[in-house]
HTML snippet that shows the backbone in 3Dmol.js (N, CA, C, O; Angstrom):
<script src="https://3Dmol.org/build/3Dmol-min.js"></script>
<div id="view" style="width:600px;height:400px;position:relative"></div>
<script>
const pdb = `
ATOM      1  N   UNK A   1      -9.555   2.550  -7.156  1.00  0.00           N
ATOM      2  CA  UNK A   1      -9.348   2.934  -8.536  1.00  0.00           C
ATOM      3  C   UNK A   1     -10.596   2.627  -9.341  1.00  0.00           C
ATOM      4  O   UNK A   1     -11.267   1.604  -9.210  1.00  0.00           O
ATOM      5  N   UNK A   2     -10.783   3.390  -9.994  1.00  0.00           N
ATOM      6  CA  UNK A   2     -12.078   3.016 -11.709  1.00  0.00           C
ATOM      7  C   UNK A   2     -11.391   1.998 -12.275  1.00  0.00           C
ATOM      8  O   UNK A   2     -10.256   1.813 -11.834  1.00  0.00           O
ATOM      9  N   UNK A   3     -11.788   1.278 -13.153  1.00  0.00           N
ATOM     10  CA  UNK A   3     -11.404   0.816 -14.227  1.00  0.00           C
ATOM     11  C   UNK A   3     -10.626   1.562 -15.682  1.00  0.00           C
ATOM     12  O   UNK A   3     -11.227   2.363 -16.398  1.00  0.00           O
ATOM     13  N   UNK A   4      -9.326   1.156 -15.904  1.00  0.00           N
ATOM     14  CA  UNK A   4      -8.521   2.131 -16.516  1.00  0.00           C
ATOM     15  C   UNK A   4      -9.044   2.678 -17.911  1.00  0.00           C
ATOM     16  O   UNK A   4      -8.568   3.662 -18.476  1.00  0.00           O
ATOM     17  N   UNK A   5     -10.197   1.821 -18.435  1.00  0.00           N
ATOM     18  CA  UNK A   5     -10.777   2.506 -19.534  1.00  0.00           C
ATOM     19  C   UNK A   5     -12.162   3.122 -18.977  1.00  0.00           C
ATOM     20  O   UNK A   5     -13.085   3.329 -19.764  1.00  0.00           O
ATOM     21  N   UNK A   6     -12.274   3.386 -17.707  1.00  0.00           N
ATOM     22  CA  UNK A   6     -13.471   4.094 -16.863  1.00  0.00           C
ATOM     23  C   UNK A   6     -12.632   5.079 -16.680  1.00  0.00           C
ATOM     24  O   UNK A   6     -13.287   6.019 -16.230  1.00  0.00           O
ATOM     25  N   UNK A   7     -11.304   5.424 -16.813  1.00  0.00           N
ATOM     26  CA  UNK A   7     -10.684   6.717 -15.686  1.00  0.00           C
ATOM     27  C   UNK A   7     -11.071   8.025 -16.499  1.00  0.00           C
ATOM     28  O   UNK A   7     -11.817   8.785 -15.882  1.00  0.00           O
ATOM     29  N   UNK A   8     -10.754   8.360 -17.573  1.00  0.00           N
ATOM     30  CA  UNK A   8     -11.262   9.326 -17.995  1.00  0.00           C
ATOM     31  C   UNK A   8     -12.396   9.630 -17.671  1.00  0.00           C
ATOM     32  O   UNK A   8     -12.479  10.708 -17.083  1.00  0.00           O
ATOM     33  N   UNK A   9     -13.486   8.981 -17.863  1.00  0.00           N
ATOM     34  CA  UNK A   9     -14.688   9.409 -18.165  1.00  0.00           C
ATOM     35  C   UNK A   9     -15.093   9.708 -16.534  1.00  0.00           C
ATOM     36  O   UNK A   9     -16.100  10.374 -16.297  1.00  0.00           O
ATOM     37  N   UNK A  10     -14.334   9.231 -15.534  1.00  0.00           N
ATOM     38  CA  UNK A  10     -14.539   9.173 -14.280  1.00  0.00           C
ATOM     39  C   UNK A  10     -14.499  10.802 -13.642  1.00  0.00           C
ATOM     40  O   UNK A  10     -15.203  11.383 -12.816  1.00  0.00           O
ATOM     41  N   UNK A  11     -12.994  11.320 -14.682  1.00  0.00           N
ATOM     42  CA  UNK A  11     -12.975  12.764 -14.350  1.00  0.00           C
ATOM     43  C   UNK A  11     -13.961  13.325 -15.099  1.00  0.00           C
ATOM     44  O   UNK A  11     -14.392  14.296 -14.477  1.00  0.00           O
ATOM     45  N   UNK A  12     -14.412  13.211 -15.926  1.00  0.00           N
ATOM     46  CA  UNK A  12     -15.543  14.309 -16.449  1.00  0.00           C
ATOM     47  C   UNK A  12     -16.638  14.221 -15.628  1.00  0.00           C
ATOM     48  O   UNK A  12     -17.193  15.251 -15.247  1.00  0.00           O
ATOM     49  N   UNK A  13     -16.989  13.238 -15.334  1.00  0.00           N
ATOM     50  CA  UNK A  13     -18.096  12.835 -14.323  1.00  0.00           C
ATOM     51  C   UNK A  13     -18.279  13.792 -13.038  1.00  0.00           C
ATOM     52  O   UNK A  13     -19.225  14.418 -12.561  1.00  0.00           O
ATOM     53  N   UNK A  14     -16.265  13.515 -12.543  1.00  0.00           N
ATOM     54  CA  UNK A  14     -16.419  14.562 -10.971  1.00  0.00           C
ATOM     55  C   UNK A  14     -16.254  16.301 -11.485  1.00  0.00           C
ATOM     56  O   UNK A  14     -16.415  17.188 -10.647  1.00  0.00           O
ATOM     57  N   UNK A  15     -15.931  16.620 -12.892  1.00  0.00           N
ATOM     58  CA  UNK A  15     -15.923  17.776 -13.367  1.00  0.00           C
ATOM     59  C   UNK A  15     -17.751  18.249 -13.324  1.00  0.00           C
ATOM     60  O   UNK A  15     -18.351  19.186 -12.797  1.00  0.00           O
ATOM     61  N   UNK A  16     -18.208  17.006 -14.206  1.00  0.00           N
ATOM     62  CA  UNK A  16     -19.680  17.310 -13.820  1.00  0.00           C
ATOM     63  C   UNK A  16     -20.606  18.012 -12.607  1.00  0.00           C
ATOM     64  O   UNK A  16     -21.485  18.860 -12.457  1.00  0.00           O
ATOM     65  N   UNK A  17     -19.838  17.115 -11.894  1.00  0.00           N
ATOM     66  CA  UNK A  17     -20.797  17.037 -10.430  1.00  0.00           C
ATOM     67  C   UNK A  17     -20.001  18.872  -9.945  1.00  0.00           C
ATOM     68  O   UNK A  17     -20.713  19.817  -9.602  1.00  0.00           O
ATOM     69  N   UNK A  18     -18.878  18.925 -10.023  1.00  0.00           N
ATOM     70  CA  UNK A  18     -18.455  20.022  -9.467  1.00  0.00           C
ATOM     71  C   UNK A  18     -18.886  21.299 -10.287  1.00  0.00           C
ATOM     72  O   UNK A  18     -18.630  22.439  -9.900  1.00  0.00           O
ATOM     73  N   UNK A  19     -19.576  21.003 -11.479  1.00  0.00           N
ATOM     74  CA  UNK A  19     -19.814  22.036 -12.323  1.00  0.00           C
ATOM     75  C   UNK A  19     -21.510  22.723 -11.555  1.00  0.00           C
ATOM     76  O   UNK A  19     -22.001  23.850 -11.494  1.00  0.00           O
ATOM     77  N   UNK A  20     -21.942  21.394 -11.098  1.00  0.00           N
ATOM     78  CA  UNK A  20     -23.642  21.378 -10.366  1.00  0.00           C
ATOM     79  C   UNK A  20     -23.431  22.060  -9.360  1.00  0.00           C
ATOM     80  O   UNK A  20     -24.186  22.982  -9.049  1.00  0.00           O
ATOM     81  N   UNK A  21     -21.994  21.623  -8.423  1.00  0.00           N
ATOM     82  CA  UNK A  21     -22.141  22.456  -7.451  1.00  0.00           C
ATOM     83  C   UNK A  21     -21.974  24.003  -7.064  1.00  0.00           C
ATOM     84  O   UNK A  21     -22.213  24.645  -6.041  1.00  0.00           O
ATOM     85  N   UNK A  22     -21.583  24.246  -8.028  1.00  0.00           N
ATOM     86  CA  UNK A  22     -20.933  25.407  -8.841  1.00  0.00           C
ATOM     87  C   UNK A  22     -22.314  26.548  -9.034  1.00  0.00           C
ATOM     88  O   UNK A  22     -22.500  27.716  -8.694  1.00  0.00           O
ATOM     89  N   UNK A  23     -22.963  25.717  -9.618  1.00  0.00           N
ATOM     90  CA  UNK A  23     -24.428  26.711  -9.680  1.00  0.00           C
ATOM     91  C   UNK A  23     -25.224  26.250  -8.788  1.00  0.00           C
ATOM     92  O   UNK A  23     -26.285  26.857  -8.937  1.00  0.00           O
ATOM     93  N   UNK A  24     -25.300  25.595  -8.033  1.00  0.00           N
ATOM     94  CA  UNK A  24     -26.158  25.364  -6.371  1.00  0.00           C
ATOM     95  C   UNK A  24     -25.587  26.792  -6.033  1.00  0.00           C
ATOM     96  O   UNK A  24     -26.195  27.857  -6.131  1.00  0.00           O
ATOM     97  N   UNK A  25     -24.433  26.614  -5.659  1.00  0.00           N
ATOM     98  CA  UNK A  25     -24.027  27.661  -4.699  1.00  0.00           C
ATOM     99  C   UNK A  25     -24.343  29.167  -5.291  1.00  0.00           C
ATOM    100  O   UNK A  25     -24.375  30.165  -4.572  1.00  0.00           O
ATOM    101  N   UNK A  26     -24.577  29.176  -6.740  1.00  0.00           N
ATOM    102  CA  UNK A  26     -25.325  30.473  -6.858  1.00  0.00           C
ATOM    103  C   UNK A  26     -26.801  30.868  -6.636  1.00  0.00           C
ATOM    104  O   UNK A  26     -27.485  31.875  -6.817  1.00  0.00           O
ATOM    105  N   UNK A  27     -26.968  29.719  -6.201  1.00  0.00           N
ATOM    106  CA  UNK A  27     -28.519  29.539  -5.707  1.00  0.00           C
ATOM    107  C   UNK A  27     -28.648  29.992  -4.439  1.00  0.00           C
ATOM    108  O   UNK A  27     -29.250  29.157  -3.763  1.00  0.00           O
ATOM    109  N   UNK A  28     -28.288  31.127  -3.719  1.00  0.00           N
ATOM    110  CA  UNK A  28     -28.183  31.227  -2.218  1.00  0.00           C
ATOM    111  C   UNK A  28     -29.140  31.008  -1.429  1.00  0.00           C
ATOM    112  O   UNK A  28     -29.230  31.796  -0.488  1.00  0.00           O
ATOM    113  N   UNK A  29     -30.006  30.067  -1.512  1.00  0.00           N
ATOM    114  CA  UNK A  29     -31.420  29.739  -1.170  1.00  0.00           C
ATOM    115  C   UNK A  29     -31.332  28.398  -0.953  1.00  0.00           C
ATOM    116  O   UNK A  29     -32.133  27.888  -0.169  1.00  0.00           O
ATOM    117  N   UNK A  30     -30.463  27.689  -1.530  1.00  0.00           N
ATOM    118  CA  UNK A  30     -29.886  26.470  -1.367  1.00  0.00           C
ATOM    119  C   UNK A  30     -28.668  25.553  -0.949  1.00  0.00           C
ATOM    120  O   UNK A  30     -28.083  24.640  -1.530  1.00  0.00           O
ATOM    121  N   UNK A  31     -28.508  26.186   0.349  1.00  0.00           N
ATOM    122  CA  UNK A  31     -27.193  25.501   1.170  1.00  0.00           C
ATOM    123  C   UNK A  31     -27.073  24.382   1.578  1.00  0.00           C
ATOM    124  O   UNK A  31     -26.047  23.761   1.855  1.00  0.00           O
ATOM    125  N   UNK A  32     -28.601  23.952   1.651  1.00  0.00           N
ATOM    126  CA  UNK A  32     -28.706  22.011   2.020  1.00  0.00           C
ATOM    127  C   UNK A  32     -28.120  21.047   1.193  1.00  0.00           C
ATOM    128  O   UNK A  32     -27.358  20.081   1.180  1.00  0.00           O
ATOM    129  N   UNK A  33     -29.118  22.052   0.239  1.00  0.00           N
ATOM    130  CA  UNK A  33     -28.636  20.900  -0.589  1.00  0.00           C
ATOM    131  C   UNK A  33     -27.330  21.196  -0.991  1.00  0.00           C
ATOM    132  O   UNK A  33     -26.535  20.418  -0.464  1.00  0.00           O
ATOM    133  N   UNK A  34     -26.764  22.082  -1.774  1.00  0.00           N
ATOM    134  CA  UNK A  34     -25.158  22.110  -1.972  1.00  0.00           C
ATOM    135  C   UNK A  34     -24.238  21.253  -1.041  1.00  0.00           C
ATOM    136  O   UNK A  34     -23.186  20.668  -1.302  1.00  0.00           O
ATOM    137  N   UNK A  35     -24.908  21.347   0.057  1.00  0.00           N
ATOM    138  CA  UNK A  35     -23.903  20.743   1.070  1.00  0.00           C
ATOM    139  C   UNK A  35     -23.863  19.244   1.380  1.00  0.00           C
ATOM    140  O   UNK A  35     -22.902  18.616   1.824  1.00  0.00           O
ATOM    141  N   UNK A  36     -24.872  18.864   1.120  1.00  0.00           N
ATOM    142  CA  UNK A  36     -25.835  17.308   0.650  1.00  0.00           C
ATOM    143  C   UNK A  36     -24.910  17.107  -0.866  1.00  0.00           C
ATOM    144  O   UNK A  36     -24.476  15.984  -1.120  1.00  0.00           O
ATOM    145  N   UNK A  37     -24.769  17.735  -1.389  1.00  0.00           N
ATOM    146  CA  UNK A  37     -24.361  16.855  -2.845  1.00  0.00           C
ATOM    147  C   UNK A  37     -22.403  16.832  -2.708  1.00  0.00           C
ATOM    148  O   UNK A  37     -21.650  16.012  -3.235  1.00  0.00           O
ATOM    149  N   UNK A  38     -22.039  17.982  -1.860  1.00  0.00           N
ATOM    150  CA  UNK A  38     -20.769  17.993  -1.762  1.00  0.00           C
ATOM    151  C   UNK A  38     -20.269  16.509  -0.339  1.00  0.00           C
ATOM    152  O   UNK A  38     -19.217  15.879  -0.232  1.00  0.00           O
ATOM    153  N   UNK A  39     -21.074  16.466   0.188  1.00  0.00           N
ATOM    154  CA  UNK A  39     -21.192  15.571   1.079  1.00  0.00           C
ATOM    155  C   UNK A  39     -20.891  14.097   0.167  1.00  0.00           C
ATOM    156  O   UNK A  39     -19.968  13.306   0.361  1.00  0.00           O
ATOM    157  N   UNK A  40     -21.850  14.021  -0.753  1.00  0.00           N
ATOM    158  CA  UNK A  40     -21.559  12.041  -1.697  1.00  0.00           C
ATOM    159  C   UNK A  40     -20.669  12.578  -2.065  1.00  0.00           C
ATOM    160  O   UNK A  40     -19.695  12.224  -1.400  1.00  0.00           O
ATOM    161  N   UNK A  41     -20.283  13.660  -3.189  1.00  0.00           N
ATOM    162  CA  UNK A  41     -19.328  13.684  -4.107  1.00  0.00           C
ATOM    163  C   UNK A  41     -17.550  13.978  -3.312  1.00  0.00           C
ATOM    164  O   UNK A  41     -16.506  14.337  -3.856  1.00  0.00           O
ATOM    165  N   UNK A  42     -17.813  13.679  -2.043  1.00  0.00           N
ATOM    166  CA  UNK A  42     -16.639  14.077  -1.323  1.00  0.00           C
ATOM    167  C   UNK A  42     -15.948  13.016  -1.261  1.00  0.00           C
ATOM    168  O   UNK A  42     -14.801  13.131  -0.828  1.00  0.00           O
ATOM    169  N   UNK A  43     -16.479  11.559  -1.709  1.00  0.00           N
ATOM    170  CA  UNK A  43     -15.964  10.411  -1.471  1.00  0.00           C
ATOM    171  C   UNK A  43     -15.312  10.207  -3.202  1.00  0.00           C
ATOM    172  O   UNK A  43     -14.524   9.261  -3.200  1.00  0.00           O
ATOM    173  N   UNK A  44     -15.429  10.746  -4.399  1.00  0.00           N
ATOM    174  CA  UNK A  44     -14.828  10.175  -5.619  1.00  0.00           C
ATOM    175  C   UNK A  44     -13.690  10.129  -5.909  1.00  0.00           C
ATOM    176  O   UNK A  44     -13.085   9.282  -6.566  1.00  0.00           O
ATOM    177  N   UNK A  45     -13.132  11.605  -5.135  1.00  0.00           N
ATOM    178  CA  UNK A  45     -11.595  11.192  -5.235  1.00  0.00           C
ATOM    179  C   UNK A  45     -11.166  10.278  -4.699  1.00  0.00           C
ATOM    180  O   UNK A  45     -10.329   9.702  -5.393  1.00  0.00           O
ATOM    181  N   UNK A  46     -11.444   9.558  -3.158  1.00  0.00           N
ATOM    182  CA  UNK A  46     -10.835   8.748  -2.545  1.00  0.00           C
ATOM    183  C   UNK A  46     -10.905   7.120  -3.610  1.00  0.00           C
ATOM    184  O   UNK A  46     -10.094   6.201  -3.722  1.00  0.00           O
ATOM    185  N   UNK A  47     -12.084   7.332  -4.156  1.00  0.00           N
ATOM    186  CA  UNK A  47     -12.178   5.965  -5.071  1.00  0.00           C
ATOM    187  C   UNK A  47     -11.603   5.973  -6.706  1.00  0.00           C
ATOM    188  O   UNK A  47     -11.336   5.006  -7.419  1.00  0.00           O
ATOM    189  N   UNK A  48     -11.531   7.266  -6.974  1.00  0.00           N
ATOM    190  CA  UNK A  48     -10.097   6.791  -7.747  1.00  0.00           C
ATOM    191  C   UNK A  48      -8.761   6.776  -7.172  1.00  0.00           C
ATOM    192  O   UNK A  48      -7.966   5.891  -7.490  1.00  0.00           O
ATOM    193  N   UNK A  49      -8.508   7.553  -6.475  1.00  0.00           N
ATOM    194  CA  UNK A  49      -6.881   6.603  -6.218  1.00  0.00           C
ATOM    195  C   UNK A  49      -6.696   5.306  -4.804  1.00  0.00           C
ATOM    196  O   UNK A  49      -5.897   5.120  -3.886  1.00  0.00           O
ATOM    197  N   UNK A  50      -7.808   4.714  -5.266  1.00  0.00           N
ATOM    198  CA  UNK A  50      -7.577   3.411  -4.396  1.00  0.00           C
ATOM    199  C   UNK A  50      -7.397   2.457  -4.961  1.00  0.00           C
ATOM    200  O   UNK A  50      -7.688   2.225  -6.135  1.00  0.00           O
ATOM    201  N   UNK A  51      -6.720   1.546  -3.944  1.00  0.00           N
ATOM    202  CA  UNK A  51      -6.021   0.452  -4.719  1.00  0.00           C
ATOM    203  C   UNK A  51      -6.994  -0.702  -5.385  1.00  0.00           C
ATOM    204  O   UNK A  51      -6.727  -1.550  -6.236  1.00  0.00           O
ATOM    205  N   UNK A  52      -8.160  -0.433  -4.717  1.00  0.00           N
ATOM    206  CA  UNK A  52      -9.128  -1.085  -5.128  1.00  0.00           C
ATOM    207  C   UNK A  52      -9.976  -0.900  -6.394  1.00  0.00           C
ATOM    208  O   UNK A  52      -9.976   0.214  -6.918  1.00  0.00           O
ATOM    209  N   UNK A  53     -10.885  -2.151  -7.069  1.00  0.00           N
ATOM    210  CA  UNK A  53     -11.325  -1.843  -7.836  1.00  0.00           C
ATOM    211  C   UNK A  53     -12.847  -1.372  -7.222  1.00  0.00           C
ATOM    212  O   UNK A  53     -13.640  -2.089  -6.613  1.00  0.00           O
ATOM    213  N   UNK A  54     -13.015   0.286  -7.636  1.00  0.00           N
ATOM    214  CA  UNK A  54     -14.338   0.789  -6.802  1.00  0.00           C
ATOM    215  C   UNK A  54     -14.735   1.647  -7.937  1.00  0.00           C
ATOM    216  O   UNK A  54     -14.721   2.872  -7.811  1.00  0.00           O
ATOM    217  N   UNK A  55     -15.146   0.980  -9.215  1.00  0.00           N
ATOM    218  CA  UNK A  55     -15.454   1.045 -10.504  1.00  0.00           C
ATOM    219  C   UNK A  55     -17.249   0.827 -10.256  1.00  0.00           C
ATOM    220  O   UNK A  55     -17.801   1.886 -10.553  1.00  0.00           O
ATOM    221  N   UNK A  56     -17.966   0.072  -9.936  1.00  0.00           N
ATOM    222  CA  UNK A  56     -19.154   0.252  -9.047  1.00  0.00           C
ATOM    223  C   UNK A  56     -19.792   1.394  -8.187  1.00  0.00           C
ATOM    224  O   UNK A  56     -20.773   2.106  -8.398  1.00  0.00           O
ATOM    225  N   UNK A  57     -18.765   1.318  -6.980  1.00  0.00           N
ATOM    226  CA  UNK A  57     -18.768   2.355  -6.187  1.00  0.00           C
ATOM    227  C   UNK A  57     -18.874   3.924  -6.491  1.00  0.00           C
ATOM    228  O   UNK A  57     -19.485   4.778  -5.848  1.00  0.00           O
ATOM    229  N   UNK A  58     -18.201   4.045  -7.507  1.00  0.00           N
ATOM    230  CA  UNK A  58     -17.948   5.784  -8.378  1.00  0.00           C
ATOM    231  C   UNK A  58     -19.759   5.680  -8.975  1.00  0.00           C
ATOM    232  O   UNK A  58     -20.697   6.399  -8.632  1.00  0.00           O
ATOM    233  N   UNK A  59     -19.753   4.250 -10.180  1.00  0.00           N
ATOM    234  CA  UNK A  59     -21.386   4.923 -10.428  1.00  0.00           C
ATOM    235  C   UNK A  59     -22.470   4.397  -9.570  1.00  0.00           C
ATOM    236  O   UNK A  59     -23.612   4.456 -10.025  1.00  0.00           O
ATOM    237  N   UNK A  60     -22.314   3.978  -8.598  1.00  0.00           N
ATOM    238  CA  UNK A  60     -23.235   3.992  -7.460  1.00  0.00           C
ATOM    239  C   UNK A  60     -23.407   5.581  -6.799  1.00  0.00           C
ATOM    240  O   UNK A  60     -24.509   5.984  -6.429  1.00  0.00           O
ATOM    241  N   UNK A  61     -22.372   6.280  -6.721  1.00  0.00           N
ATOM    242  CA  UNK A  61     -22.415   7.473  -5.737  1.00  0.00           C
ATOM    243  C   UNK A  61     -23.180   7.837  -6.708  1.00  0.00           C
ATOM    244  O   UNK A  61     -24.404   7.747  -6.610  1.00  0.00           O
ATOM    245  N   UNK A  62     -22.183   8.606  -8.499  1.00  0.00           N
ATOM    246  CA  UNK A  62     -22.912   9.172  -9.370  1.00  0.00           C
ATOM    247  C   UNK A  62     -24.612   8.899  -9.527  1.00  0.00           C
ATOM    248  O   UNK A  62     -25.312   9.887  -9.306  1.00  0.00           O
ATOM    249  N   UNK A  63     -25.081   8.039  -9.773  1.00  0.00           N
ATOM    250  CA  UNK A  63     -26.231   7.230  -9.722  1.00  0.00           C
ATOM    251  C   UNK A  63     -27.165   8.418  -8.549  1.00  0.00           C
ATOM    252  O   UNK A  63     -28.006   9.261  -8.862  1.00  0.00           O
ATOM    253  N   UNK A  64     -26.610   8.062  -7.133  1.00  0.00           N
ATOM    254  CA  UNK A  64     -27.160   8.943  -6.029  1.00  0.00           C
ATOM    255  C   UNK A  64     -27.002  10.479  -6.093  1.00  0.00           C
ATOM    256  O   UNK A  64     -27.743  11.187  -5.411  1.00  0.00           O
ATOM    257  N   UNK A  65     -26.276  10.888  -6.707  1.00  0.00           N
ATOM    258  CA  UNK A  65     -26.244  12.715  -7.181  1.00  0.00           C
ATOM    259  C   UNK A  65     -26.977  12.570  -8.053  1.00  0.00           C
ATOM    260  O   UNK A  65     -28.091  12.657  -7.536  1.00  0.00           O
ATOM    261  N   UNK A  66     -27.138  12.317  -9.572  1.00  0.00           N
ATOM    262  CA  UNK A  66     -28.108  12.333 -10.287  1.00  0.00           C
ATOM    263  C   UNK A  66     -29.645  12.518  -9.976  1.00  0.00           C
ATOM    264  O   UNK A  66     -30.460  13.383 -10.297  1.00  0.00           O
ATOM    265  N   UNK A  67     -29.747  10.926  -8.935  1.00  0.00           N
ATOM    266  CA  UNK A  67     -31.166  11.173  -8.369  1.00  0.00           C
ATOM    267  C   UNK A  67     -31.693  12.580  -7.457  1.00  0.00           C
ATOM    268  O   UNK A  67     -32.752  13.187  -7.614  1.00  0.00           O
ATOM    269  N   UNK A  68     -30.521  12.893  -6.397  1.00  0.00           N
ATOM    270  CA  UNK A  68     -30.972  13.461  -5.393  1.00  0.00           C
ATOM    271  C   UNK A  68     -30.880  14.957  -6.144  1.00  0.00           C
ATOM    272  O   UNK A  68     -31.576  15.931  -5.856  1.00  0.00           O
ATOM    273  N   UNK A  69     -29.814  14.893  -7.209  1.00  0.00           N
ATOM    274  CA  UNK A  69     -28.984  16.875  -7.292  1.00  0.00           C
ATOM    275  C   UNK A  69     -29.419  16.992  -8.304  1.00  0.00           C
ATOM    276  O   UNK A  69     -28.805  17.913  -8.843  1.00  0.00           O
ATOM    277  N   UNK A  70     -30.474  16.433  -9.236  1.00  0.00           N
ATOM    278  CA  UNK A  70     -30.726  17.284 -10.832  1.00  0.00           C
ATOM    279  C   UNK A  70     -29.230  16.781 -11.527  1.00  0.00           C
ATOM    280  O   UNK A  70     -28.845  17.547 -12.411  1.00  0.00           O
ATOM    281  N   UNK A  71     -28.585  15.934 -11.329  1.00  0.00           N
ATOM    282  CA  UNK A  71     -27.398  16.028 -12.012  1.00  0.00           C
ATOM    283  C   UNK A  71     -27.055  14.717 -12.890  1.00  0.00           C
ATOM    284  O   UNK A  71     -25.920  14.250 -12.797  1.00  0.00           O
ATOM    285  N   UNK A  72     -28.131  14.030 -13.853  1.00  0.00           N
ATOM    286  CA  UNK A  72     -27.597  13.073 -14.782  1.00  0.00           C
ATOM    287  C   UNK A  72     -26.680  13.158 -15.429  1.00  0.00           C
ATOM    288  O   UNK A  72     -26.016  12.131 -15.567  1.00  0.00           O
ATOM    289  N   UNK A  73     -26.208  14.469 -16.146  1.00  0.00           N
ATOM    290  CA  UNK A  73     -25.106  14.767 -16.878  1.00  0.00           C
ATOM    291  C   UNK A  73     -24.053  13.961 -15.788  1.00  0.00           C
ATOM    292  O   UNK A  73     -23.865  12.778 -16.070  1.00  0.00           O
ATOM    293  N   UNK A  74     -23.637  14.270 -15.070  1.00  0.00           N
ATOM    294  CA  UNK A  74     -22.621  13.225 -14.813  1.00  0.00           C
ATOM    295  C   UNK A  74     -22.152  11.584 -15.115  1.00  0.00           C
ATOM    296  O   UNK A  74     -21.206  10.917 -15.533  1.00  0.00           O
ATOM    297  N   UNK A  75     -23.521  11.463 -14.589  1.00  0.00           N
ATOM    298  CA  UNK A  75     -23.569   9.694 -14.813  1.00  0.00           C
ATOM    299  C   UNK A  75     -23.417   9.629 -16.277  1.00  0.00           C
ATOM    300  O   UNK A  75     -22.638   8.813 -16.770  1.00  0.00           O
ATOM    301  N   UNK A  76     -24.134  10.465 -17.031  1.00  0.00           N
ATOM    302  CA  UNK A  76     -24.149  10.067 -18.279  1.00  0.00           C
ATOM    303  C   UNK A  76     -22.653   9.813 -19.093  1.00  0.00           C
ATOM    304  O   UNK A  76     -22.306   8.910 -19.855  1.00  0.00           O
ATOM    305  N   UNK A  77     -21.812  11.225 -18.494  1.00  0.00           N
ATOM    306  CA  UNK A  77     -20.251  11.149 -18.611  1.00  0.00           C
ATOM    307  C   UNK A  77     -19.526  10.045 -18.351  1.00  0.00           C
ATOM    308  O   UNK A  77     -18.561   9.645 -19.003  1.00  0.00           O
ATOM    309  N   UNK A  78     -20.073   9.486 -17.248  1.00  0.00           N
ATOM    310  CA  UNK A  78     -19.468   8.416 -16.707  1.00  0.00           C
ATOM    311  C   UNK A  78     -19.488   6.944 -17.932  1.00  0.00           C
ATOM    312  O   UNK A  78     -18.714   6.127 -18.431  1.00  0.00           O
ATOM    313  N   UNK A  79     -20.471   7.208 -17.938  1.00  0.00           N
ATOM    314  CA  UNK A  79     -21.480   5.843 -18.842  1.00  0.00           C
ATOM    315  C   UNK A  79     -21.060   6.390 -20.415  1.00  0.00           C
ATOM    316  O   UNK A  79     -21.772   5.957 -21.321  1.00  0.00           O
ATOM    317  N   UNK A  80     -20.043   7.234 -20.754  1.00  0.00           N
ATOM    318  CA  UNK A  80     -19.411   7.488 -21.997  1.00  0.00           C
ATOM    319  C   UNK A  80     -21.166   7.869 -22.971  1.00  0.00           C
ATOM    320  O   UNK A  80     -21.229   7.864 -24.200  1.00  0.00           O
ATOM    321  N   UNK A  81     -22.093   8.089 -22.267  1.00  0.00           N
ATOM    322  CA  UNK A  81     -22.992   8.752 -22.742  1.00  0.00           C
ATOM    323  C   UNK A  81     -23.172   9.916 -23.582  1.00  0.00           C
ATOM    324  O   UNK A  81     -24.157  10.062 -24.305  1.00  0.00           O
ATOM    325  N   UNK A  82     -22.168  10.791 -23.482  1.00  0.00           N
ATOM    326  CA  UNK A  82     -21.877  12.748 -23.460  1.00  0.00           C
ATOM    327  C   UNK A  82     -20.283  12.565 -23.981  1.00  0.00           C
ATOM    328  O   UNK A  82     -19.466  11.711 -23.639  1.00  0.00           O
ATOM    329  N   UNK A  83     -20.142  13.684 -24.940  1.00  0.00           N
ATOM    330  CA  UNK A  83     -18.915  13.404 -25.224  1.00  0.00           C
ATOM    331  C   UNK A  83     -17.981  14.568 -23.870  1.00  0.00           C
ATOM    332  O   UNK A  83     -18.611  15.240 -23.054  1.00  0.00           O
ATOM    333  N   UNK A  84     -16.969  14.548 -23.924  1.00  0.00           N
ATOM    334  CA  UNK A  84     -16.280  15.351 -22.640  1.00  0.00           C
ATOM    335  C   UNK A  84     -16.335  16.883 -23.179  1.00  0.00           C
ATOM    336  O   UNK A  84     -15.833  17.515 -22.250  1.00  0.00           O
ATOM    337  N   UNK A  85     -16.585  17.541 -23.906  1.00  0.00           N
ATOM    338  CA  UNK A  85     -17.401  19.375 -24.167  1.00  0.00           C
ATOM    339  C   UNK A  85     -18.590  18.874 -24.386  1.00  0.00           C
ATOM    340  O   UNK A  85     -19.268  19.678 -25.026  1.00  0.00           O
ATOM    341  N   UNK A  86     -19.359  17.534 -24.049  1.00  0.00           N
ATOM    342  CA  UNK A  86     -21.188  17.858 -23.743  1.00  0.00           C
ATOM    343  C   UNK A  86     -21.463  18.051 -22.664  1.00  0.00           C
ATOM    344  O   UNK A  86     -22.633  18.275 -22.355  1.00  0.00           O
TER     345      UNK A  86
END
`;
const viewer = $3Dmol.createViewer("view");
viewer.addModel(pdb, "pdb");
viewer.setStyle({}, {cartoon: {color: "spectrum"}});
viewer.zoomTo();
viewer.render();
</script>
């Protein structure tokens, strides 16, 4: 699990990341990587509904898409940076 005043912002975050992958894949020149970023971001659902606190773990991955995918907007979501229509 996030932290319950992290959960929201947790979904905008994986809305984020899925919004990136969204236009990778219109990039048809770029299957690595699409497949590389769907690869980290394949683990966020499992860490919100765990019983654990993996409130770290979510912006550790985010953190690693940002760097690797062009995709700060997420983290930033995460980090209540962006409001949820930025």
């Amino acid at each position: 699990m996030v932290e319950a005043e992290k959960a929201k912002q947790a979904l905008f975050a994986l809305q984020a990341v899925i919004i990136r992958a969204r236009s990778m894949a219109h990039d048809l020149g770029n299957a690595q990587d699409l497949a590389e970023l769907l690869d980290d971001a394949e683990h966020l659902p499992y860490l919100l509904a765990s019983e654990e606190d993996e409130t770290e773990n979510y912006r550790r991955i985010l953190e690693k898409v940002a760097r690797r995918h062009k995709s700060a907007h997420a983290l930033q979501r995460f980090d209540g940076e962006l409001p949820a229509d930025g």
